[in-house]
C-alpha positions in Angstrom: -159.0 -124.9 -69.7 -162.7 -124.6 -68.6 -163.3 -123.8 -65.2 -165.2 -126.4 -63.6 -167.8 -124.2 -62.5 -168.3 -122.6 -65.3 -169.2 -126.3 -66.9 -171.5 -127.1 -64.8 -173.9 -124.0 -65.6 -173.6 -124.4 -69.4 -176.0 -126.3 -71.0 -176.4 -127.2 -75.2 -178.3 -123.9 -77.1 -180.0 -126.6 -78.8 -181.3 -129.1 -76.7 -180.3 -127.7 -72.9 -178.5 -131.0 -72.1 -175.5 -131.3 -70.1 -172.1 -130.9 -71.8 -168.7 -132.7 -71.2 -165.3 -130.7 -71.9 -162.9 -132.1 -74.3 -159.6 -131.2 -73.1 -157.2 -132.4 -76.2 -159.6 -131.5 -78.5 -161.1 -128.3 -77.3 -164.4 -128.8 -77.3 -167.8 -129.1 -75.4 -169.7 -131.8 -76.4 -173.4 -132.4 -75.9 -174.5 -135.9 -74.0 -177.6 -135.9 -75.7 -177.8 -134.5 -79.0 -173.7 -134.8 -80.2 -172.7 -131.2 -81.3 -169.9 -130.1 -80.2 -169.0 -126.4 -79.7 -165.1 -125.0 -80.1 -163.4 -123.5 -77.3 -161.3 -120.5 -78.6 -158.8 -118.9 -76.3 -160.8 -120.5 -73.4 -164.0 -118.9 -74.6 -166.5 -121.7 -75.3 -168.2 -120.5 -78.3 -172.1 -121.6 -78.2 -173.7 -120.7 -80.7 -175.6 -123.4 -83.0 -174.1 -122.1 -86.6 -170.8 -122.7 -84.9 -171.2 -126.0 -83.3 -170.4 -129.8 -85.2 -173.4 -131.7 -85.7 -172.8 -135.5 -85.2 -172.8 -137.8 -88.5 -175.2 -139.5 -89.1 -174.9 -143.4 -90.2 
């Protein structure tokens, strides 16, 4: 679980936009560019070699 204060100070590495928590899944996904960074043992992990990039169509 993410502490809500803690989301609202992180930001995407990539793009500095605002992220939204993923509960089920476990992840912190970026409103604007897509990727989505793990959360490991409540430690969101944000680092840009280690984040999903969004498919493209």
């Amino acid at each position: 679980m993410i502490h809500p204060e803690l989301l609202n100070i992180l930001a995407c590495p990539v793009c500095k936009s605002d992220l939204r928590y993923d509960q089920p899944e476990e992840k912190l996904t970026c409103l604007a560019c897509g990727r989505r960074y793990p959360i490991r043992e409540d430690i969101p992990i944000m680092l840009e070699e280690e984040a999903e990039t969004p498919k493209k169509d």
